[in-house]
Structures are given as structure tokens and as C-alpha cells.
C-alpha positions as CSV (number, residue, x, y, z in Angstrom):
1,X,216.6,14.5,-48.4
2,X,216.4,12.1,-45.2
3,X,212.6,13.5,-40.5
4,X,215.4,13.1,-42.8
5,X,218.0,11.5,-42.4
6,X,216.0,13.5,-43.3
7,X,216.6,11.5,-41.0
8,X,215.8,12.4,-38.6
9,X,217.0,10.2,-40.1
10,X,217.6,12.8,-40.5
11,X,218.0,14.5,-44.3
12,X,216.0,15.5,-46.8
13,X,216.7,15.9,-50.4
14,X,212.6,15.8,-50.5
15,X,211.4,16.2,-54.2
16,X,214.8,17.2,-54.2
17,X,216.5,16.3,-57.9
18,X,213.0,14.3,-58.7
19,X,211.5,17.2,-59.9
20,X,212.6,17.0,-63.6
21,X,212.3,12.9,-62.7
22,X,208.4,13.6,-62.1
23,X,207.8,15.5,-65.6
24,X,209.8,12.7,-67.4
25,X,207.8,10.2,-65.5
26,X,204.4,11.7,-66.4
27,X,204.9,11.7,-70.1
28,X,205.7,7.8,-69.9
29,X,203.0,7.1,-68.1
30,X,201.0,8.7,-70.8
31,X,202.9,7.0,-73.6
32,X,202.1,3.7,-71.8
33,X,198.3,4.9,-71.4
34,X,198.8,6.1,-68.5
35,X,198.0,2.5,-66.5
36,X,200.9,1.2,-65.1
37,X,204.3,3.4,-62.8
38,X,206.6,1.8,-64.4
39,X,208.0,3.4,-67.7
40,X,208.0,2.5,-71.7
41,X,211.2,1.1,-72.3
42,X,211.8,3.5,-74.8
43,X,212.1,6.6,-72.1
44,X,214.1,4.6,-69.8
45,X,216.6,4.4,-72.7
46,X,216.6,8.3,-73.1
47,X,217.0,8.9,-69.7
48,X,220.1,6.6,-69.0
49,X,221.5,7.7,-72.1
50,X,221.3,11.3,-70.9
51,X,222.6,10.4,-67.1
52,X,225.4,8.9,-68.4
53,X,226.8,11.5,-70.4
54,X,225.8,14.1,-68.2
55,X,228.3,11.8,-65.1
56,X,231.0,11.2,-67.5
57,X,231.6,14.7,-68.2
58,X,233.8,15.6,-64.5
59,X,236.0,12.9,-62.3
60,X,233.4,13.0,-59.5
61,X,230.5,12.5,-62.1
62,X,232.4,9.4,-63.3
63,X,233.1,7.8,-60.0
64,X,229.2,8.1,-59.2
65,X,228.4,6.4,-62.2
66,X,230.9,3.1,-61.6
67,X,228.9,3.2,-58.3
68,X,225.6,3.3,-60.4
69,X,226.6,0.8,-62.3
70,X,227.8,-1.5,-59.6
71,X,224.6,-1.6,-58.2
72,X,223.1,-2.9,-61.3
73,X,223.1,0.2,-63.4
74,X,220.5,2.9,-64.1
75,X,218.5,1.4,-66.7
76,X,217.8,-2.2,-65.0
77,X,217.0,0.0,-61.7
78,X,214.2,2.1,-64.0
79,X,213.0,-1.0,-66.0
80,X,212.3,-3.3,-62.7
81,X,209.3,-1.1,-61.9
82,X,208.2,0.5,-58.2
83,X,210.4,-0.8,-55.1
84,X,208.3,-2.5,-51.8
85,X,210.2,-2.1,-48.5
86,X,210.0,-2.3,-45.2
87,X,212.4,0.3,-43.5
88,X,212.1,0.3,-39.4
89,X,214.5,3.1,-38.1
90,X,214.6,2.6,-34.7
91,X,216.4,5.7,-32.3
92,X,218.7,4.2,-29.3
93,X,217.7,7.2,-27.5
94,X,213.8,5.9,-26.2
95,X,212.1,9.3,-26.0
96,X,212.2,9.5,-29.8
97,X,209.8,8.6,-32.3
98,X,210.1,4.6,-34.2
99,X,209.2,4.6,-37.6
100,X,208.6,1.7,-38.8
101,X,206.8,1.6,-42.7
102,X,205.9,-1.0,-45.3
103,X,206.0,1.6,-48.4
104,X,205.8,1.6,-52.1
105,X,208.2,3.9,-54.1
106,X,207.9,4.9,-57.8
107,X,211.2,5.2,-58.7
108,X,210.0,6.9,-62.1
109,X,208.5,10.0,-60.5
110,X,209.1,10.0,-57.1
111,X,205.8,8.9,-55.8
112,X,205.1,7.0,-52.6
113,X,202.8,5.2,-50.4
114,X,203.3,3.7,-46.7
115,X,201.3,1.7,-44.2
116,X,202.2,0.9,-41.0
117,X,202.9,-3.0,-40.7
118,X,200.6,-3.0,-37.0
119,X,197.9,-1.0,-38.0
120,X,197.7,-1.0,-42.2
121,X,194.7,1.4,-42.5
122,X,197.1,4.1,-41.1
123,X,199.3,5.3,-44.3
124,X,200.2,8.6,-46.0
125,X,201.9,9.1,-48.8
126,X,203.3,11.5,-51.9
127,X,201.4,11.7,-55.0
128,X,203.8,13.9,-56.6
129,X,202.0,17.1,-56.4
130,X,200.9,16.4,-52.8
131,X,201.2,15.0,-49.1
132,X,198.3,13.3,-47.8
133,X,197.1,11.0,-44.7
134,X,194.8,8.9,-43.3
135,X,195.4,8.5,-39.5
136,X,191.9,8.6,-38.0
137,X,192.1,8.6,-34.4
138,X,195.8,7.3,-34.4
139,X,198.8,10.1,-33.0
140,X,201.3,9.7,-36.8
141,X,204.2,11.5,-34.6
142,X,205.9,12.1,-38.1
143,X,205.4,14.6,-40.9
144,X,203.9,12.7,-44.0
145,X,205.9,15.3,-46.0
146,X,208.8,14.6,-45.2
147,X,208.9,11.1,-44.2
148,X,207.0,9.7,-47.7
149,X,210.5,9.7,-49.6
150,X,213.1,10.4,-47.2
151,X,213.7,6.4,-46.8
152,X,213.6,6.1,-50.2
153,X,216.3,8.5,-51.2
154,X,218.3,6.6,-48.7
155,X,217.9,3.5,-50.0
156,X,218.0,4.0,-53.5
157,X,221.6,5.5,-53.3
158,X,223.5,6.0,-55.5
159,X,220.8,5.9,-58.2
160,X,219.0,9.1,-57.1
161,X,222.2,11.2,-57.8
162,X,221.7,10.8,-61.9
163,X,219.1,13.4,-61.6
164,X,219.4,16.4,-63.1
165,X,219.9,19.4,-60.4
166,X,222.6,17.3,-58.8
167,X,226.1,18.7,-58.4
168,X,228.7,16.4,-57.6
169,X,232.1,17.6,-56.4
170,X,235.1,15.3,-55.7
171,X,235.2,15.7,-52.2
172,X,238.1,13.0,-50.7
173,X,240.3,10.4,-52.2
174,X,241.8,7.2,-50.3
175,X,240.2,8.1,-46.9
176,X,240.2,5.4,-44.8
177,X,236.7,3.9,-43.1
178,X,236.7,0.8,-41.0
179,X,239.7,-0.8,-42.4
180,X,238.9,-0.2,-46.6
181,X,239.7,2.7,-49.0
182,X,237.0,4.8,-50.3
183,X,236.5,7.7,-52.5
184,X,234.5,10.4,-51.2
185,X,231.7,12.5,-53.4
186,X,230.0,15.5,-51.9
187,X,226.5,15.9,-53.3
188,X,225.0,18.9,-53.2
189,X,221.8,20.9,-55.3
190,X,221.1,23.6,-57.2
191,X,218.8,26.5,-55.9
192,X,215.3,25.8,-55.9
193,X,215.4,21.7,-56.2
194,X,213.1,20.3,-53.7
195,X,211.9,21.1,-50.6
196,X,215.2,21.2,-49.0
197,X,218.1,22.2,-51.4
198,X,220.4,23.1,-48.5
199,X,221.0,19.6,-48.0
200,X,223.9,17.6,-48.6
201,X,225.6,14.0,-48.6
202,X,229.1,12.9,-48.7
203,X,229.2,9.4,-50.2
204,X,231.7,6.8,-49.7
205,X,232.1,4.9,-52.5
206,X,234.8,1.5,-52.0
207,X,237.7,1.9,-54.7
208,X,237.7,-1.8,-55.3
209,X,233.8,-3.0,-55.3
210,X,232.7,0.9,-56.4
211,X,229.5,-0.2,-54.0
212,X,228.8,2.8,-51.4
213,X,229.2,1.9,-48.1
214,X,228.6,4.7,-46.0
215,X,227.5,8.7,-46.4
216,X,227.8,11.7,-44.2
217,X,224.7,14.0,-44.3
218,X,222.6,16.9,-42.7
219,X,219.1,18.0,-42.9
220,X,218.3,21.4,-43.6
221,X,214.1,20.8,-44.4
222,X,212.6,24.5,-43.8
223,X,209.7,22.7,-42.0
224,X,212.4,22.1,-38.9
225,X,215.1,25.0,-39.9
226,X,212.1,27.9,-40.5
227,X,214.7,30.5,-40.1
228,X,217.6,28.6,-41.9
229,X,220.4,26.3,-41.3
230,X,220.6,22.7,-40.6
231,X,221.1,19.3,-38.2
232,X,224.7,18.1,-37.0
233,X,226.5,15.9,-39.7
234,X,225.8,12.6,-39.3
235,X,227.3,9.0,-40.7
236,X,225.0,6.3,-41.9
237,X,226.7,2.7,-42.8
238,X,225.6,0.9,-45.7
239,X,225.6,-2.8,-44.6
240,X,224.5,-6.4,-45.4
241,X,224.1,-6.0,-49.1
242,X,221.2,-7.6,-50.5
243,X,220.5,-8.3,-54.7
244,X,217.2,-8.5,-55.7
245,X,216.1,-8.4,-59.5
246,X,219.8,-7.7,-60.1
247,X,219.8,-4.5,-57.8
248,X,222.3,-4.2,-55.1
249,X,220.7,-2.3,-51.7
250,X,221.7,-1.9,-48.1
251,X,219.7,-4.1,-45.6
252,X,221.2,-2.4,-43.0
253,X,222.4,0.9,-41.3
254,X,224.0,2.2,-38.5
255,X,223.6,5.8,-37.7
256,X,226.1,7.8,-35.7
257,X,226.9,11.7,-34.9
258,X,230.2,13.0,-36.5
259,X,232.3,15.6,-35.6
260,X,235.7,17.0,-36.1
261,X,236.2,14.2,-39.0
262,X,235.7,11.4,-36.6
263,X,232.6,8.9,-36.1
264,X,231.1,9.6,-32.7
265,X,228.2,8.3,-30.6
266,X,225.6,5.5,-32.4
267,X,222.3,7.4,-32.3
268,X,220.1,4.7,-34.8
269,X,219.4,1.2,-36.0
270,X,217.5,1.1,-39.5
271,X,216.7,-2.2,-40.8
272,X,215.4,-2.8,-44.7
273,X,213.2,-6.3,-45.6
274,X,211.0,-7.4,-47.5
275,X,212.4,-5.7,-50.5
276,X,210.6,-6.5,-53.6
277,X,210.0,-4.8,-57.6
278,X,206.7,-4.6,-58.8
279,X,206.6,-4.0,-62.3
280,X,202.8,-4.6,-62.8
281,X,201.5,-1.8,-60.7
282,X,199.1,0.4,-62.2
283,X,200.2,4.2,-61.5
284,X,196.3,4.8,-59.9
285,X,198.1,3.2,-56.9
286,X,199.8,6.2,-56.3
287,X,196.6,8.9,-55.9
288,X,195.6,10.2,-53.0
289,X,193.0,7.7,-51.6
290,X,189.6,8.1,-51.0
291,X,189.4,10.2,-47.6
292,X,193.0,11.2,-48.0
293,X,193.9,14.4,-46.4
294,X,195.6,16.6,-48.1
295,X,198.3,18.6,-46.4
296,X,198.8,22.2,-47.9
297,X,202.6,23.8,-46.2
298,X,205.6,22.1,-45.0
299,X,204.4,20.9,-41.7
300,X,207.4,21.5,-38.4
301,X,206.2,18.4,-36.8
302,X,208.7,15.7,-36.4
């Protein structure tokens, strides 16, 4: 949901709870005359309506929605249009793979696009229906598939958990994490939600700024678990909060094995810049590009 988090880093909630997101988002785009990703107002408003009495309904459902809106709430998230970012995850460990990514997220649908920042002709991306590349001559060493939106549904936490498909279970209250209070909120699917509905996250959300600030997750993506199961838990820190258009996102995180309910070795760096909305962006962004490939089964490269 995260190679995935999914990540590698390793998670991978892929299409995960965006599939109802990417009918929603179609229909918009078509009220709107189908030119520009983001939505009609008018949609935006049904859909934040519905998430929030959806959350409200159990304890953990409310606690993610303070967190939602203490990020700069659901709707203003929707209405600022696709999200630009740069996300470098960088391994300690040299022997594996950098990926470093300028890429453009519709947060409507669940659509992406990514270049690298040394080479820009190399990109890939999700169309919503499909994976694609262009790479020429030039070694990717990821899988489009699962990298297009496993950054994104990092960074876009807590927002992404007001999909429908989401279940949320009160996990933890009052644990302690570097010297604050949090309340913890396991995340998991319902069958059949994305490419990997095996995954989940446990997030911490601060009990006096309601802002996550770290999650605990695994990967389970059947293009690296063919015959089932999943990655080690890991924790990711949410650090050096950054507001942009009224949004609240990490600029940093910290990646580290955990085990037997203690943080363990650092394993990642992941830095996030040059964050930006663009609200003008016409949805024809998004298509798979003129000499695109198109990739056809969940790839087990990583």
C-alpha cells in the first residue's frame, strides 16, 4: 500500500480503497467535461459528506477523522487539485535500490505520473486502469506497479483512510512514542480492495495535535508474496511538518524494523520537497503517453 512501504518502502495498499475513489472520480471528471483532475465542487461536497458520517459512526472512525481534519480536512485536500512531490527514499543498506521521483498524484482517482529528476524522459506511471513505462535503454530497478502510488498513499495519510473499503479498529490508547502520547488505529481492508488487501498500517495519531506522527506497516503485494504472506513490520516517522495550500504533510521520514513492540535498526531515509497543488491540470495528463508501455500482470521485480 507502500516496493511498498510498499515500501519497500515497503507497503502497498496499491489501488487499494481508491477503487470506489476512481469511479467517483470519473463521473466528475465528466460533469466538469471531462478537462481538468480535479473535481466539481459539487462531488467533493458529496464525498466529504459521506466520509464523515461513515468515520463518526465507531471511536476509531472518529479519532481518524480529528486526524483528517487536523491536516486541513477532507474537503480542502479534494478541492486543491493533483499533489507535485518529490519523494527520494534512500536505503542505508547500499546494495538496495534509491528511488528518487518527481511525481504527480490525482488525489481524485488515484492516478499518477513520475519522472526521474536526472533523467526526466524516464517516467511510468498509473492511469487508473493501467501501469505503463517509458525507460528506453535505462535499467528502472523498480516495479512501475507498485511504485506509481505507493509514495503517495504514504504521504497523503491520514486522508487515504476515508475511503470506502477501509476498516478501522481501535488498536492502542496512550502508548507512549518518543516522549508524547498517541492513540493508535490499525487499518486494515476488505477482501478484494486493491492489489494488495492483506496489507495493513497502525497509525499513531498525537492525543493533543491529532497530527499522525508515525505508522507501523507491512507489505503483503502478491507480485513479491506469490504464495502469500508478507514483509517484517516496520515504523515510519512522520517528521518536519510542512503546510502548503492549508494541507499539513510530512517532509520527512525515518524508517526502522520493529519487533517484539520495540523500534529496532534504521533501515531508510525518505525525504518529500517540492510539494505543490495544481488545480489547473487537465486530466489528459494522466493517459498513458505516446510510446507508453503497458504492463499486463503484477510484475515480482523490486
Amino acid at each position: 500500500m507502500i516496493n511498498h512501504f510498499k515500501l519497500i518502502l515497503c507497503c502497498s495498499c496499491f489501488i487499494w480503497s481508491c477503487n470506489t475513489a476512481v469511479q467517483e472520480g470519473k463521473t466528475s471528471q465528466k460533469n466538469i467535461k471531462g478537462i481538468y483532475a480535479k473535481p466539481a465542487a459539487s462531488w467533493v461536497k458529496t464525498r466529504v459528506k459521506g466520509a464523515e458520517e461513515r468515520l463518526n459512526i465507531t471511536p476509531a472512525g472518529k479519532l481518524v477523522w480529528e486526524s483528517i481534519q487536523a491536516h486541513g480536512g477532507l474537503e480542502k485536500w479534494y478541492n486543491n487539485g493533483p499533489l507535485f512531490f518529490r519523494f527520494n527514499y534512500r536505503p542505508l543498506d547500499s546494495i538496495k535500490t534509491v528511488r528518487d521521483t518527481y511525481q504527480t498524484v490525482d488525489t481524485w482517482s488515484a492516478r499518477a505520473k513520475h519522472y526521474l529528476p536526472e533523467n526526466p524522459e524516464v517516467s511510468y506511471g498509473w492511469d487508473g486502469e493501467d501501469a505503463w513505462k517509458i525507460t528506453g535503454d535505462y535499467n528502472l530497478k523498480m516495479n512501475p506497479r507498485f511504485w506509481s502510488l505507493t509514495p503517495y498513499y504514504f504521504v497523503s495519510m491520514p486522508f487515504v483512510f476515508s475511503d470506502e473499503g477501509v476498516k478501522l479498529t481501535l488498536f492502542e490508547e496512550g502508548k507512549e512514542f518518543e516522549n508524547k502520547i498517541y492513540d493508535l488505529v490499525k487499518i486494515t481492508y476488505e477482501a478484494n480492495v486493491g492489489d494488495a488487501p492483506e496489507d495493513y498500517y497502525i497509525i499513531y495519531i498525537n492525543k493533543e495535535s491529532h497530527l499522525i506522527d508515525a505508522i507501523r506497516y507491512i507489505v503483503s503485494y502478491p507480485g513479491f508474496f506469490p504464495d502469500g504472506g508478507h514483509s517484517p513490520e516496520k515504523l515510519m516517522t512522520y517528521e518536519n511538518k510542512q503546510r502548503i495550500e492549508g494541507i499539513t504533510l510530512a517532509g520527512k521520514h525515518r524508517t526502522f524494523m520493529y519487533r517484539d513492540d520495540t523500534v529496532q535498526e534504521h533501515v531508510t531515509n525518505i525525504s518529500v520537497t517540492k510539494v505543490a497543488f495544481k488545480p489547473d491540470l487537465e486530466s489528459s495528463f494522466f493517459k498513458v503517453p505516446e510510446g507508453g508501455e503497458v504492463l499486463e500482470k503484477l510484475e515480482t521485480a523490486q
